[in-house]
Every structure is written in C-alpha cells, then in structure tokens.
C-alpha positions as CSV (number, residue, x, y, z in Angstrom):
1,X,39.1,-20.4,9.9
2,X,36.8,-21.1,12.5
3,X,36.6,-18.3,15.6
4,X,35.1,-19.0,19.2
5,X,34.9,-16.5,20.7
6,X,35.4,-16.8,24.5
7,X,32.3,-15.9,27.2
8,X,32.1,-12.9,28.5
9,X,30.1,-14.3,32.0
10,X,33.7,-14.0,33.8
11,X,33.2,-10.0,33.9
12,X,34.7,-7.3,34.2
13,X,35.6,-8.2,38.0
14,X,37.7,-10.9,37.7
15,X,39.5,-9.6,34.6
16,X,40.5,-6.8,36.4
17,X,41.5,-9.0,39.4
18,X,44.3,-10.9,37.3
19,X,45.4,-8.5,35.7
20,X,48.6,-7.2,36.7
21,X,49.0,-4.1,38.7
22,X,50.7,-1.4,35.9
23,X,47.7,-1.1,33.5
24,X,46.7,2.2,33.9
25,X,43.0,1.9,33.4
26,X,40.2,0.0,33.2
27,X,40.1,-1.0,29.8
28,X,44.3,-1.9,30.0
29,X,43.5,-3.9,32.3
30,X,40.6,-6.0,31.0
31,X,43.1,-6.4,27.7
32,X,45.9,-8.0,29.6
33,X,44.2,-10.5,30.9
34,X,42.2,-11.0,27.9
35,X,46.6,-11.4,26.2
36,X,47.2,-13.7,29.1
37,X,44.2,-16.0,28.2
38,X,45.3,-15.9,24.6
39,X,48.9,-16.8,25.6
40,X,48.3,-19.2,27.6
41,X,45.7,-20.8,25.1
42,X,45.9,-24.1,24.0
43,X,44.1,-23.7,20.3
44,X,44.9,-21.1,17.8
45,X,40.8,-20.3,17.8
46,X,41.4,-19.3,21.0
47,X,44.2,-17.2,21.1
48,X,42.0,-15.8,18.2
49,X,39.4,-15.1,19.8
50,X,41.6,-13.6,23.3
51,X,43.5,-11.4,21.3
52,X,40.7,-9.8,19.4
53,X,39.1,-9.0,22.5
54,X,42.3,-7.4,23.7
55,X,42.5,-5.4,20.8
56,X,38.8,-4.1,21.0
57,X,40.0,-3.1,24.4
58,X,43.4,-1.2,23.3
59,X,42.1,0.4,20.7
60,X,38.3,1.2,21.6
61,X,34.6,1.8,19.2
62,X,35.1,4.1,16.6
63,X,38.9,2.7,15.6
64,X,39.2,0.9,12.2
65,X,40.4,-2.5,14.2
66,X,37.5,-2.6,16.3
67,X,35.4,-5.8,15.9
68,X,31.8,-5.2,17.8
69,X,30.6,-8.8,16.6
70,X,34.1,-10.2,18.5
71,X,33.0,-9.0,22.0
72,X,34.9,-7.8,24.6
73,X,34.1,-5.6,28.3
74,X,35.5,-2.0,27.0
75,X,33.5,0.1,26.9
76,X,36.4,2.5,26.0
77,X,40.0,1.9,24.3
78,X,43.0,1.8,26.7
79,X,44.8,3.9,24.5
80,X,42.7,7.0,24.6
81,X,42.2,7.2,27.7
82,X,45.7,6.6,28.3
83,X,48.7,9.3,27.4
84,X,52.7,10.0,28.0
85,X,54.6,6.5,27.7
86,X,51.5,4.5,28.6
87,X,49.6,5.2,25.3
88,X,52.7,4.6,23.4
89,X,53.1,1.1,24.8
90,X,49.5,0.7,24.3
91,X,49.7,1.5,20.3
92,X,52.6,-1.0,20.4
93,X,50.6,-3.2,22.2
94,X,47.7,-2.9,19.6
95,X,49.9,-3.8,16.5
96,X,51.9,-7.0,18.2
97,X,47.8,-8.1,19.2
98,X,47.3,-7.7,15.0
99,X,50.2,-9.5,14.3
100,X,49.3,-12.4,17.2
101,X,45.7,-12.5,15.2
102,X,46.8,-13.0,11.9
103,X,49.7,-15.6,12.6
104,X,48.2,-19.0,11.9
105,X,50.7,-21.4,14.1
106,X,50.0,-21.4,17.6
107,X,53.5,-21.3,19.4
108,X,53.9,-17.6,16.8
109,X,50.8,-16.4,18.3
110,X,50.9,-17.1,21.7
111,X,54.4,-15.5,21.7
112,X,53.0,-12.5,20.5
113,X,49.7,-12.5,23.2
114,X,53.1,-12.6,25.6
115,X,54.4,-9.7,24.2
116,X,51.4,-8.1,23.8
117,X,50.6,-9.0,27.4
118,X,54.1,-7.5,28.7
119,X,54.0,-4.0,26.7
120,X,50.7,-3.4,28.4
121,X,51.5,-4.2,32.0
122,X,55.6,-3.7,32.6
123,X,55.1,0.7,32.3
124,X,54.3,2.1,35.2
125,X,52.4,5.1,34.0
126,X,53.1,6.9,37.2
127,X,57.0,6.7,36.1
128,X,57.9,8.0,33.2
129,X,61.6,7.0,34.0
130,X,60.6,3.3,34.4
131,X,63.9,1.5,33.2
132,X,62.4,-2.1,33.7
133,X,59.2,-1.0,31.5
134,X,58.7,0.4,27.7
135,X,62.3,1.3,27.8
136,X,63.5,-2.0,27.1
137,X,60.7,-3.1,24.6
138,X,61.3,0.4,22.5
139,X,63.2,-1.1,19.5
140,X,66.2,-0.1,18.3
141,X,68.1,-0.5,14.6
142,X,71.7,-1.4,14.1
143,X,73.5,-3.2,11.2
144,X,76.6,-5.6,10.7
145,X,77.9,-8.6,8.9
146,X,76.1,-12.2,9.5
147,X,78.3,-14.2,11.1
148,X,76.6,-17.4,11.9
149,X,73.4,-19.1,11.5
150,X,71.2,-21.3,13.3
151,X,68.0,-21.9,11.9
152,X,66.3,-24.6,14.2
153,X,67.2,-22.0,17.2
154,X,66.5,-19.1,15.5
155,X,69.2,-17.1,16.3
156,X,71.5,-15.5,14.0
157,X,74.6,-13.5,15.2
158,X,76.3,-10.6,14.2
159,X,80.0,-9.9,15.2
160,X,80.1,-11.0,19.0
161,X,75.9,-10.4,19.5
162,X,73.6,-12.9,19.0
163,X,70.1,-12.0,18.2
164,X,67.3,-13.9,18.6
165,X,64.5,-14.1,15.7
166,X,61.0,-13.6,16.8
167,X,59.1,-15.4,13.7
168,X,57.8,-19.0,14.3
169,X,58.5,-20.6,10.6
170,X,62.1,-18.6,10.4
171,X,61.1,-16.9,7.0
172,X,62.8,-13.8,8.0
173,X,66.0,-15.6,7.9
174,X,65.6,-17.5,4.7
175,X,68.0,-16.6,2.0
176,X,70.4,-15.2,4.3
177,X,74.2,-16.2,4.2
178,X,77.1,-16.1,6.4
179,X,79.2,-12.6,5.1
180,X,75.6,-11.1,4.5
181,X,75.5,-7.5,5.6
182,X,71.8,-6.7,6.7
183,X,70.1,-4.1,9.2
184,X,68.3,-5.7,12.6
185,X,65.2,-4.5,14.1
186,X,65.2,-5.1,17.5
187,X,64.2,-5.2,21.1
188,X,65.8,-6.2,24.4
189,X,63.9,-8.5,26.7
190,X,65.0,-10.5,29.1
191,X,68.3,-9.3,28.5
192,X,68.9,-11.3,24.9
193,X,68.6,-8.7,22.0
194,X,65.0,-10.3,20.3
195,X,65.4,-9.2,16.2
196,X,61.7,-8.3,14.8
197,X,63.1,-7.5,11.1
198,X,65.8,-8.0,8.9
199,X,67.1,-6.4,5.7
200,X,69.7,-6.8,3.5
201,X,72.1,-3.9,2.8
202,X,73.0,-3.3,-0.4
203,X,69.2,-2.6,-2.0
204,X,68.4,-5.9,-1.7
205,X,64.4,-6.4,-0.7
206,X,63.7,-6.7,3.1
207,X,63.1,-10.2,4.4
C-alpha cells in the first residue's frame, strides 16, 4: 500500500500546543497529536502515516517498532522517559497505535488512533489515583453465556450486559451463537463495556 507520510514543517511547537494537557512529556505529547491527526484523517494513508509517527514517538530509537525512514519529532520515546501508570498507558498506547497501522479499513483505524489518542492523554501522571484515566481503559476478563446478537451494531450481550465489539468487519463475532459460552476481553469507556476479544469456552479456538 501506498504511505505519505505527513510534513514535519508544523514542529514541534504547534504539536505540543494541541495536544492535550495530561501527556507527561515531550515526546507524549508530540504523539497525541500526531493520534489526533490520524483519527481525524480522512484516508487510510494518512492515518498510516499519523500513527507511525505516534509510534516512533511512544516507543523511541533503539525499539524494534521504530521506523527512522517514517519520520516523526522524538527525539526520545514517551515511554522511557515516562514511569508509574504513565508508562503503562504509554505501552498500551504503543500496541493499540500497531493495531491502528495494520488495520486496512479506515473507520477500524481511526477508532484505534482514538484510543490510542485517549490512553496517552486521560492519566494524569501526577495522580496515580486518577479514576477518570488508565483506570477505566485497564481491561478486565469475565465470561457468561451469549444471549443475543447484533451483528450490524456490533454488540453482543451476555446475561443483562451488553458489550460492545471493537473490530470494524465483526470477525471476532463470526461463528458465535446464541447459548454460546465464551470469555470477553474488555474495557470500560464511556461507560458502555467495549469487548477487545472473545473466546469460546469449552477448548474451542479463540475468535
């Protein structure tokens, strides 16, 4: 696939202008706007090309990930210069900005520069108790019986909880069934329980 990547001439200035106020450093910074560029990006080349740069600016030279030749401002990684809660939401940060670059449809990818976007700027790294932060994107595992359905929503529920599936084609879901026990992935945001996996119980193959 083609890649454009996008100018640097904007600067380190301005990136850390618009970016919101929680990053807690430089190179944090400089990646959330670079995941709010790629989210609100109106081409998949260019939420590419946003992410990759936000990723060269999590994870810093010297890391396997790192792309030199994609660009980027960093001259370090956000997540080691970072520690306590901050790096943590940075590393998650780092792996949802992998998944955003290999997802080839562009509604999937800019959901997950969002996510990205939000893991790196919603901890306050001054407040380890921050309940409105990481706390609520931390994911948590529980398990149940399928009880309805709905493909072109994407939502499935379980008992009286309905979970929302983060996946733009809805291939986690396929092959699931109504009375289907499985174990759920997920994270809270916005309040609605988001699911980022599924398996089946009974040693059937994950989804």
């Amino acid at each position: 696939m083609n890649k454009s990547f996008a100018s640097l001439a904007a600067g380190v200035t301005i990136a850390l202008a618009a970016a919101p106020a929680f990053a807690a450093n430089e190179a944090a910074a400089i990646a959330a706007k670079y995941a709010q560029d790629a989210a609100a990006a109106t081409t998949i080349e260019a939420v590419h090309s946003n992410m990759r740069m936000a990723l060269n600016c999590l994870v810093g030279p010297g890391d396997e990930a790192y792309v030199a030749a994609a660009g980027g401002t960093c001259a370090d990684g956000a997540i080691t210069t970072a520690d306590g809660m901050a790096a943590i939401s940075y590393r998650l940060a780092a792996q949802i900005a992998k998944t955003a670059i290999a997802l080839d449809t562009l509604g999937g990818a800019q959901f997950a520069a969002r996510t990205a976007e939000r893991l790196i700027t919603t901890t306050d790294p001054n407040d380890v108790d921050d309940r409105n932060g990481l706390a609520t994107l931390m994911p948590a595992t529980t398990s149940g019986t399928v009880r309805t359905l709905d493909i072109a929503n994407s939502t499935m529920t379980l008992g009286n909880d309905t979970y929302y599936i983060r996946t733009p084609s809805n291939d986690i879901i396929t092959g699931l069934t109504a009375g289907q026990r499985v174990e759920v992935t997920y994270v809270m945001e916005d309040g609605r329980r988001v699911a980022t996996a599924i398996r089946k119980i009974e040693g059937t193959p994950a989804l």
